[in-house]
C-alpha positions in Angstrom: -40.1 -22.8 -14.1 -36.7 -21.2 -14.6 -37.0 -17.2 -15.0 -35.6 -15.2 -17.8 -32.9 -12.2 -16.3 -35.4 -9.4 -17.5 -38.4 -11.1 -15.8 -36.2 -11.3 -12.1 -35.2 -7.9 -12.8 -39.0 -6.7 -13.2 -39.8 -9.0 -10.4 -36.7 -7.4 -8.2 -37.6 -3.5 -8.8 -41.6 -4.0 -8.4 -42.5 -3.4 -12.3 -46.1 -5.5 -11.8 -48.2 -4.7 -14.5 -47.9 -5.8 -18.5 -44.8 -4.2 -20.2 -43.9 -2.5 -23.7 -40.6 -1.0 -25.0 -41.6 2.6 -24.2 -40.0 6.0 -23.4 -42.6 6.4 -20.6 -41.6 2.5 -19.6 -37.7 2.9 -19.7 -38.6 6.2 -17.6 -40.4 4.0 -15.2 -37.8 1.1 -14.9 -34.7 3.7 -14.0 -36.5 5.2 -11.3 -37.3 2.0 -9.7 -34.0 0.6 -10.3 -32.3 3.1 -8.3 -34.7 2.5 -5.3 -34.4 -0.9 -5.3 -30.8 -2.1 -6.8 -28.2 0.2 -4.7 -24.9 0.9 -6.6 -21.7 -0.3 -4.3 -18.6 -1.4 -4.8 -17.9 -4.0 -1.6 -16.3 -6.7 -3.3 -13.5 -4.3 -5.0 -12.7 -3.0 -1.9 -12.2 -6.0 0.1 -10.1 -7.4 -3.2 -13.1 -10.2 -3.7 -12.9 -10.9 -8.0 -15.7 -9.4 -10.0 -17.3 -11.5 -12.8 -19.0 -9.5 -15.5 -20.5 -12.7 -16.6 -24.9 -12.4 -16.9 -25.6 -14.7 -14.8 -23.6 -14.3 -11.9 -24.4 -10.6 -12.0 -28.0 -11.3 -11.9 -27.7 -13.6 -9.7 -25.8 -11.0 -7.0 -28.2 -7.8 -7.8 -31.3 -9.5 -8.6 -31.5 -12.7 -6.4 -29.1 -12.4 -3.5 -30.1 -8.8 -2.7 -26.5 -7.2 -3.2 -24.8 -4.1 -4.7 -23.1 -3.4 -7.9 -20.6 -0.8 -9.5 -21.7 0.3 -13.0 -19.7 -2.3 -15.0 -22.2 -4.7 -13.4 -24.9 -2.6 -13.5 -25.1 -1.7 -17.0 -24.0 -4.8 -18.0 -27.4 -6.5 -16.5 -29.1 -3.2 -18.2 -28.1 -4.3 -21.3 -29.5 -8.1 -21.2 -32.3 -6.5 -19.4 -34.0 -4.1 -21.8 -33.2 -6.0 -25.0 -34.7 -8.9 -23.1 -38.0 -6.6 -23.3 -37.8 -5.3 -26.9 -35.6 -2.0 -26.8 -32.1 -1.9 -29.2 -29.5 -1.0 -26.6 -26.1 -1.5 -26.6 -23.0 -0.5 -23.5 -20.1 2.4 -24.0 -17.2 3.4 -22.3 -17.0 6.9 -21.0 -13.9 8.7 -19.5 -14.8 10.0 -15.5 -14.2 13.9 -15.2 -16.3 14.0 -11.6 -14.2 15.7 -9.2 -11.4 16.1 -11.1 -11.1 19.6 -13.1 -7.9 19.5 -13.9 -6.5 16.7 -15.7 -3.3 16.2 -17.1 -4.2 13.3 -18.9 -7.4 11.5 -20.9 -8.5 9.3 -17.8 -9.3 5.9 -18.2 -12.5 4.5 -20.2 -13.9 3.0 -16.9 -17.9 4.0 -16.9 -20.2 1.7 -18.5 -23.7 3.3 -19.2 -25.9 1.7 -21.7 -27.9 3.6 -24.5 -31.4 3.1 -26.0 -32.7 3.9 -28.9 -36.3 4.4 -29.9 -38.0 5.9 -32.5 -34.7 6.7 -33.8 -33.5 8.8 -30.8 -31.0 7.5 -28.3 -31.9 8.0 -24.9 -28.9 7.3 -22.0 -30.0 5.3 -19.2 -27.7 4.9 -16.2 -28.1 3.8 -12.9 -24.5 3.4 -11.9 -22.6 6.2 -11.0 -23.2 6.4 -7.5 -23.7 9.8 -6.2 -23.9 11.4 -9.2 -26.7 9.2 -10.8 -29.2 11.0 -13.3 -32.4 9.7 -11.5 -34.0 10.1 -14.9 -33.6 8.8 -19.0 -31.7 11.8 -20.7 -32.3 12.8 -24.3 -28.8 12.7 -26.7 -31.2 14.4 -29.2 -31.0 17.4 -27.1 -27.6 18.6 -26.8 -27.1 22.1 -24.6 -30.4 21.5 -23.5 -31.5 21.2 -19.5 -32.8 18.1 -18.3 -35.1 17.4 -15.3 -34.8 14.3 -13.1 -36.4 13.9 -9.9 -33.6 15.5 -8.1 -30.8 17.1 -9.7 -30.8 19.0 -13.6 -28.2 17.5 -16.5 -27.6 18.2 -19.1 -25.5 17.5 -22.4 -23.1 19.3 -24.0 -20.4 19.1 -26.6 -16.8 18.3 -25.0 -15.4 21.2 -27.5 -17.5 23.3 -25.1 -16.0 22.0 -21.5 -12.9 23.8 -19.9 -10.9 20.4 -20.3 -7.7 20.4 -22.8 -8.8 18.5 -26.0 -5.9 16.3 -25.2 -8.0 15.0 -21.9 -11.3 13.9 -24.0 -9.6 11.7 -27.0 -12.4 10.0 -28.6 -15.3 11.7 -27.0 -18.2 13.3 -28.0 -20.7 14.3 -25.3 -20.0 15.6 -21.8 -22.5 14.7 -18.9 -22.8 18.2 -16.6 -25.0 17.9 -13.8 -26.2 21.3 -12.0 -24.9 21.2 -8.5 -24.8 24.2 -6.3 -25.4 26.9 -9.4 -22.5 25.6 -11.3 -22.7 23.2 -13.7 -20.1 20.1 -12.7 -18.8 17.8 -15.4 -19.4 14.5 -14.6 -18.4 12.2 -17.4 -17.9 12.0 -21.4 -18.7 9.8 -24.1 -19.2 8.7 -27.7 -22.6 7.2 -28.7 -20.1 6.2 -32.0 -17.3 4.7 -30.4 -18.0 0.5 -30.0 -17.9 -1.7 -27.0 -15.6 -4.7 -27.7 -15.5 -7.6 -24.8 -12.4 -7.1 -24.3 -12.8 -3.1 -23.8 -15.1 -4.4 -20.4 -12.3 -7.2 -18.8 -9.5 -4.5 -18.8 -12.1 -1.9 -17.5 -13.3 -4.1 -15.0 -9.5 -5.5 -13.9 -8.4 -2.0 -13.4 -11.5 -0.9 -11.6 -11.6 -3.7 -9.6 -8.0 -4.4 -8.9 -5.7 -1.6 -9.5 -4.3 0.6 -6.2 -4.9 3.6 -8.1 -8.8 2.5 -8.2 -11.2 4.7 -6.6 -13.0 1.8 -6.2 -10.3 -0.4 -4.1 -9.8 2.5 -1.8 -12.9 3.8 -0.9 -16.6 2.1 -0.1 -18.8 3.7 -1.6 -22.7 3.2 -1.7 -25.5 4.6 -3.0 -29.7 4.6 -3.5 -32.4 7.1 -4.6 -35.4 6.3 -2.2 -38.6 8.6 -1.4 -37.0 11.7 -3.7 -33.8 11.4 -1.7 -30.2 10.5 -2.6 -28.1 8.8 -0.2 -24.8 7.8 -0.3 -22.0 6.5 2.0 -18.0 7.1 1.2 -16.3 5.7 3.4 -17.6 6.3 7.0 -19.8 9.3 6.2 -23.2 8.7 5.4 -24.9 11.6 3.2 -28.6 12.6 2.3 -29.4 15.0 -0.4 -33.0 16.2 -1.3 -35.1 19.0 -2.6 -35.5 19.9 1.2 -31.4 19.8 2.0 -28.7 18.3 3.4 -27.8 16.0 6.1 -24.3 14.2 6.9 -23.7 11.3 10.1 -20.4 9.9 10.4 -20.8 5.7 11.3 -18.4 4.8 14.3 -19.0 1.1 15.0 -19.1 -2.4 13.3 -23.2 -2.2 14.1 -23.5 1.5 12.1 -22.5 0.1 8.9 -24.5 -3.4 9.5 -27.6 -1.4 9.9 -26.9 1.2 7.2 -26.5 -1.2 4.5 -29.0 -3.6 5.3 -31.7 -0.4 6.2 -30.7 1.9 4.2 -28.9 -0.1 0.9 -31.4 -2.7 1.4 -28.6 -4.9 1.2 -28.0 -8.7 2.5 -25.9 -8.7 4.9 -25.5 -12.2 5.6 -22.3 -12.8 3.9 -20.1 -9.6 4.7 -16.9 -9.6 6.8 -18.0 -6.4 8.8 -14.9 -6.6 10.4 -12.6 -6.1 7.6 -14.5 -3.6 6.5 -14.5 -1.7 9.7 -10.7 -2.2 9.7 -10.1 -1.3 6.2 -12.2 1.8 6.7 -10.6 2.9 9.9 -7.0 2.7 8.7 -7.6 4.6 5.3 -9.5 7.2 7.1 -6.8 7.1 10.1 
């Protein structure tokens, strides 16, 4: 008996018992997603094509026990929860992490999925790597702070950010997270501004492809496990939790094998350590 996408992806995060479309379910599937489907970005970085297609994304996160990059992610989302009975739907955001100052409106390159119940929409997003809310946060509550497990969000109007109006055309909300007693922007988008199929290949070919790409420059991986979020850029391996910090630099071939497979949970069976070890070392040279 052939299994629907939702019921691997319940299967692949350890949701056992009966399910319902509820806040206090959705709450319950992020967190477990986050342990158990690590966002990465292998294949852009060693130029292998990424298909946006269901099935072969549920076939690479849910069955073959690999990584994904938010198009990927929140595209199996998607399927997923209106698979079990929520109204969802994908958008675009624009990526302010990191970058303060911009000179232009970046790209529309993050894919997050929202949920709506009971008339509220609720953002759910596993795939932004180190910066991952942990937890479902409210759109109904604008300026207001926002728990997760680890780190506090937040929402705010993008009239309200330091970035030129110029830099956010079309967006409405900007994601802040509170990191070190300063609340960082992180990314911005429009719950009102559509998704077309075509939005998603040209966000997916530049992420994927482009030299300018964060994504085709840098490995990055990441997982929330036991109240702690780790993550690996490049060759430096970083854990964050509500007990501190800690950072280990890999140096061989055999650091990143047993990182990914131990600490991704990833299979490692069909990765060219090699030219990832070389890739690595010459961008970091």
């Amino acid at each position: 008996m052939n299994l629907s996408i939702s019921q691997r992806y319940l299967k692949k995060i350890g949701f056992n018992r009966e399910f319902s479309p509820t806040l206090e379910n959705l709450q319950e599937l992020l967190s477990l997603h986050v342990q158990n489907i690590p966002f990465g970005n292998l294949a852009p970085f060693l130029g292998d094509e990424v298909l946006l297609d269901p099935q072969v994304i549920a076939d690479k996160l849910l069955d073959q026990g690999r990584e994904g990059y938010c198009l990927e992610q929140s595209t199996l989302t998607k399927i997923v929860l209106n698979e079990l009975g929520f109204e969802t739907f994908n958008l675009l955001g624009r990526v302010y992490y990191q970058n303060m100052k911009v000179e232009m409106a970046p790209t529309r390159t993050h894919l997050v999925t929202i949920v709506k119940i009971d008339g509220i929409l609720y953002l759910y997003d596993p795939g932004f790597g180190g910066m991952t809310p942990a937890g479902v946060l409210s759109l109904n509550e604008v300026n207001a702070v926002q728990q997760t497990p680890l780190e506090k969000f937040r929402l705010i109007d993008v009239k309200d950010t330091d970035i030129p109006e110029f830099a956010l055309t079309g967006m409405k909300f900007m994601l802040q997270a509170y990191v070190k007693e300063i609340w960082m922007n992180v990314y911005a988008f429009n719950p009102e501004q559509a998704v077309a199929e075509s939005d998603l290949i040209l966000a997916n070919w530049y992420v994927s492809t482009s030299p300018k790409s964060v994504f085709t420059q840098n490995l990055m991986f990441s997982i929330i496990k036991n109240n702690e979020k780790t993550s690996l850029n490049n060759n430096v391996l970083r854990t964050h939790g509500k007990l501190g910090s800690t950072k280990k630099e890999l140096v061989t071939i055999e650091d990143y094998q047993s990182t990914l497979k131990s600490v991704f949970n990833v299979n490692i069976e069909q990765i060219d350590f090699l030219k990832v070890f070389n890739k690595i070392n010459n961008s970091v040279a």
